[in-house]
Each structure stands twice: as C-alpha cells, then as structure tokens.
N, C-alpha and C positions, 0 to 999 in steps of 0.2 A: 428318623421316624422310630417311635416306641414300640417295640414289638413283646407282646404278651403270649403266654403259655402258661398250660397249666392242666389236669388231669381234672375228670369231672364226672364222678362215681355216680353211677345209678345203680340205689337197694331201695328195696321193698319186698314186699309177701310178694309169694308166688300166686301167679295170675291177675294181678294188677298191670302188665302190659309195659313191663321196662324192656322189652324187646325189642318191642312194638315203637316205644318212644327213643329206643336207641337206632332202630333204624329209621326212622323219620328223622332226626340228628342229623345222621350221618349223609341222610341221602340214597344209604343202598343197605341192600338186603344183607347186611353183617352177618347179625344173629335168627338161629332159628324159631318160629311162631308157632305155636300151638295151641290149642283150647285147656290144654292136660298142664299139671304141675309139673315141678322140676324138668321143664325141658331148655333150660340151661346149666350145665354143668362147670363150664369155665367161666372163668374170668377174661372176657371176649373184650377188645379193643376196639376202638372205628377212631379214626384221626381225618379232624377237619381241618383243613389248611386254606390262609390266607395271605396277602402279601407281609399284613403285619401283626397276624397271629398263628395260636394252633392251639386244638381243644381236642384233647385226648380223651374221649368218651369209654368207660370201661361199665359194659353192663356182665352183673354179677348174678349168680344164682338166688334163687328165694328165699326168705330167712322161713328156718324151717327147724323143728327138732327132729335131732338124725336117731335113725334107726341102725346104720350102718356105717363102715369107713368112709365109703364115700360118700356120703353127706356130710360126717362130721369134717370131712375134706371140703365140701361144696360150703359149708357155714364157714368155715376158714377164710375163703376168698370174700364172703361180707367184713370180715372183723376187720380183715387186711384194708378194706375201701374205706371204712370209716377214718380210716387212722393215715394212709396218706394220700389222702383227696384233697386238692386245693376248694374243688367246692362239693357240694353234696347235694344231687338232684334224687331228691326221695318220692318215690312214687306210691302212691294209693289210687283207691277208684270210688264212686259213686254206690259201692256193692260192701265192703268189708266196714267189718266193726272197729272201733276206736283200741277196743282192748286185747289187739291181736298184737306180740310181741312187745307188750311196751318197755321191756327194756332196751328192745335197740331204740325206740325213740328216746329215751333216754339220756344213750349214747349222744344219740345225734343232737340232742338238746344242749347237750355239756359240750359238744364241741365248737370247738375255736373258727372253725372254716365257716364261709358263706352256705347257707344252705336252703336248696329252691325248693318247695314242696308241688310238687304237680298231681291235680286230681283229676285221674282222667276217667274215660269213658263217660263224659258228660253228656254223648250223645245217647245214653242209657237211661238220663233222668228228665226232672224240669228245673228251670231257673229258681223255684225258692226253696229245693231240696240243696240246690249247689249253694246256694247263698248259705243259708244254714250250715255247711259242710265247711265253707272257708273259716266262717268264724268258729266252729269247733277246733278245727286246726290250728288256729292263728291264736287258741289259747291256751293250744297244747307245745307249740311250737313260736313263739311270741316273735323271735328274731328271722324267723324263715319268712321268704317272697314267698307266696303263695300263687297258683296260676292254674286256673281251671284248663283241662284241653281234652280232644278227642284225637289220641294218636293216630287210631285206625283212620278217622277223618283226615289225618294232616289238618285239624283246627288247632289253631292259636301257637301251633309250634315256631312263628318269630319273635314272639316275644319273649319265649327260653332264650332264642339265640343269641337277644340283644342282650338280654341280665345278666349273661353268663358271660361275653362280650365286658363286658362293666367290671363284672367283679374279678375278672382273668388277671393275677399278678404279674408282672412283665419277667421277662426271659425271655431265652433264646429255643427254639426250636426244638423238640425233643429227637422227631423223626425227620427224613428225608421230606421235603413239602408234597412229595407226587404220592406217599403213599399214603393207604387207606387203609390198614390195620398191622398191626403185627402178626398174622398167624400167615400159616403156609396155606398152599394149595390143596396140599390131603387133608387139612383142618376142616375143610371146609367142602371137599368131599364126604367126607365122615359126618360131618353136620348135616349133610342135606339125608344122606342115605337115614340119619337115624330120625330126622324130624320126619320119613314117609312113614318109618317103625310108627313112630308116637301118634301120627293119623290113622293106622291103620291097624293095630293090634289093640288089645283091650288089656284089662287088669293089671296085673304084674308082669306080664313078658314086655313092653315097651322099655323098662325102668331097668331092666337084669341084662339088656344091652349093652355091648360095647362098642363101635367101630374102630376097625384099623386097615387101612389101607397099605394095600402091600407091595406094591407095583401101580407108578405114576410114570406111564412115559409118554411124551408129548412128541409127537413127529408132526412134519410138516402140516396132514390134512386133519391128522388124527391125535385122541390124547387116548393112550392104551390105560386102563384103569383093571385092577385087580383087587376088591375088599373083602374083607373078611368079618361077618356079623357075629361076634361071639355073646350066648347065649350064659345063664347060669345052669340051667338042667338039660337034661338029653330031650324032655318031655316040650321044654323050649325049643328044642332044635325043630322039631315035628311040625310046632305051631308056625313057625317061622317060616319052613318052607311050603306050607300047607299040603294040601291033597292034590298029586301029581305035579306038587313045587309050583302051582295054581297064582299062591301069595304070596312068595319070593318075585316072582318074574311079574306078577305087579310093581313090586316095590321099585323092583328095578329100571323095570321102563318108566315108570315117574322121575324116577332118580335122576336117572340117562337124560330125558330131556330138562332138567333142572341144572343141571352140572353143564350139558350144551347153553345154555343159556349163559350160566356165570360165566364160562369159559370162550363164550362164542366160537364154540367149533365143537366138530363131529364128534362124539366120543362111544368107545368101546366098554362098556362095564361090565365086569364080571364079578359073580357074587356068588361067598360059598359062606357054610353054616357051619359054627364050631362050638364047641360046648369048654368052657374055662371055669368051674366048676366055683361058687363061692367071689368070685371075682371081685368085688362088689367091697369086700372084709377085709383082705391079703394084700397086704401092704408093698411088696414087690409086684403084682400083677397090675396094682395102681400104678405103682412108678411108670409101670412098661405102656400104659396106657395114654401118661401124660399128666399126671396128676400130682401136682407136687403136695408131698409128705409133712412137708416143714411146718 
C-alpha cells in the first residue's frame, strides 16, 4: 500500500478564519479563535493520521506589517510556510479586499507547490457574490483549486480533505500515527489562558501579553497549574487584575474549566500578574518565550 505525507500550510490575513478552518481539519480545538487579529502567534501544528497517510496541517499567524519584534517574528513563520509546504491552503473570506498583501499572493502564484484557495465564511453572503468571488480568484490565482466553505459551519470541509488527499506526495510518516500536534501541554495552557485575555480585555493590553506557565503537575485526580501573565506596563498589570482582581479571577475560572475540558480532569489554576517591560522588542525575552529569532 502507497502511503502519502506531506505538510499543508494554511496563510491568509488576519481574520479570514485559518484557525477556524484549521481546527475543523483537524477535528479538535488546536488553535485559539477569536474575533480580534493577531491571535495566532505560532506556528501551531494539527496532524491527521490515517492507515495510509498523514497531513501535517500548520496554521500560521496573519500576514500583517509589523510594528514590533514580534511580529516581524510572527511574519517570519508565513515566509517560512510558503517556502516548505507541500501544498498551500490559502485562505480568504466573503469580507476583504482583493488588494490586501498582494505580494504574498504573488509568492504563492510563483510557487511550485499545489495550492487550495478556500473562501470561507460563505455563510456571511449569497450565491452570486460567491460565484463572482471564485472567478476573481481563479484569475488572480489561475493554477489554484478553488473551494467555497463555511468553517464556522463545518460546510464543505470534505472536499479539502479529499484535494489534499489527491495531491499529498507519498512518504513515510512524519510523526508517530497517535499523535495530534507537536506542541506540549503548557502550550496549550497558555493558549487557552491568553485567548480568555483576547475576549476579554480591550485595546492594546490583549496584544502586550505573554503567557508562561510555570508549574505543570499532574497527579492522579488533579493537574496542579501555576501561570504567569506577563504584561508590557505596570498600568497593564492594574487592568489585568481589575478592581478587587474582579477580572483576573474571571479569566481564570473560564480558563480552569477550558483546560478541565482538554485535559478531562479536575485542575487547580493559579494566576499571578507580572510586568516584563518592552517584551514584545527584546530579543532574548522572545527567545524565553518561545519564539524563534532565526
């Protein structure tokens, strides 16, 4: 039997819903959702395994012009997917304009790899706005599959499956068949704690976040958690724990049962507020964060 693999990059602007369509992909809540931009910061993995494939989905942050280190770090992880993705699932929606980055379309026109263009949130328009929307595409894009869908619906997400399925080059397995991403378990504490940030603060203090988790320990009935919200200003810190720590201990009790849920068991969360001044700029305090510099 032929067995196929292969990585299957998903870029687009921010808030077109590669999240969205990356965990519809996958099956499970990978990556974190939000209504706000930039609330992916990594380059997030989901791996689907079958007897006689495997389809490494990596959804990336929003092409974006940076204003700071870590954006111009978060645009790094798009230049990096263009260039070794076997295929390239690029996402747009029913809402943004044709003349929004057209140099990464560009990119992605001149490249050599299969590439799927998905226009989702279809369930936002009607059938002769989408019609009209593919053949825009399909003359801006001439070699790309085209495929209207509603992620948020789970509409039309088989017949990704199956294109992707088609065009996967054969090879051997990247990952172990059982697992479902490469990041750890604090990765993914930190992700839930900061997508409550991003529903629940306003302006600039969602974005001047960092989580780190400081303490993971897992005993039989319990999983002991200790994180740490680092802030860029002291005036941050204030907001973050609100009035009598009011909007902390929201955050938290969201969090707690989100994290009980992925983790199906009881857990203990504790959440303290620290101020890392600039963080955002400071090229070691990225590293320590997780962010590769390269």
């Amino acid at each position: 039997m032929t067995h196929k693999s292969g990585f299957v990059n998903i870029i687009g602007n921010p808030n077109v819903g590669k999240s969205t369509v990356m965990n519809a992909l996958v099956g499970e809540k990978i990556s974190i959702i939000t209504s706000k931009m930039q609330t992916t910061r990594h380059r997030i993995k989901g791996i689907v395994s079958g007897d006689d494939f495997q389809i490494v989905y990596s959804d990336t942050p929003g092409i974006l012009k940076p204003n700071y280190r870590l954006q111009e770090n978060m645009l790094k992880y798009v230049d990096t997917a263009i260039t070794d993705a076997d295929i390239i699932l690029y996402v747009t929606d029913v809402i943004e304009t044709f003349d929004k980055n057209t140099d990464y379309i560009e990119k992605i026109k001149n490249s050599d790899v299969p590439v799927i263009l998905l226009i989702n949130k279809i369930d936002l328009s009607d059938q002769p706005k989408v019609l009209e929307l593919i053949e825009q595409w399909q003359n801006m894009l001439p070699k790309a599959h085209i495929i209207p869908v509603s992620a948020k619906e789970k509409f039309n997400i088989e017949p990704i499956f199956n294109l992707i399925l088609e065009n996967l080059p054969e090879g051997p397995a990247f990952y172990p068949k059982d697992e479902l991403t490469d990041r750890n378990e604090r990765f993914f504490v930190q992700e839930i704690i900061r997508e409550k940030i991003l529903l629940h603060y306003q302006k600039e203090v969602p974005y001047s976040v960092e989580i780190e988790v400081e303490e993971f320990k897992e005993e039989e009935k319990i999983i002991n958690i200790r994180a740490i919200i680092f802030v860029s200003r002291e005036t941050q810190k204030g907001i973050i724990i609100g009035h009598q720590g009011k909007a902390i201990k929201r955050v938290g009790i969201e969090a707690r049962k989100d994290i009980e849920e992925f983790f199906s068991k009881k857990v203990f969360l504790d959440l303290y507020v620290k101020v890392s001044k600039d963080w955002r700029d400071e090229e070691q305090k990225l590293r320590g964060f997780g962010y590769d510099m390269q």
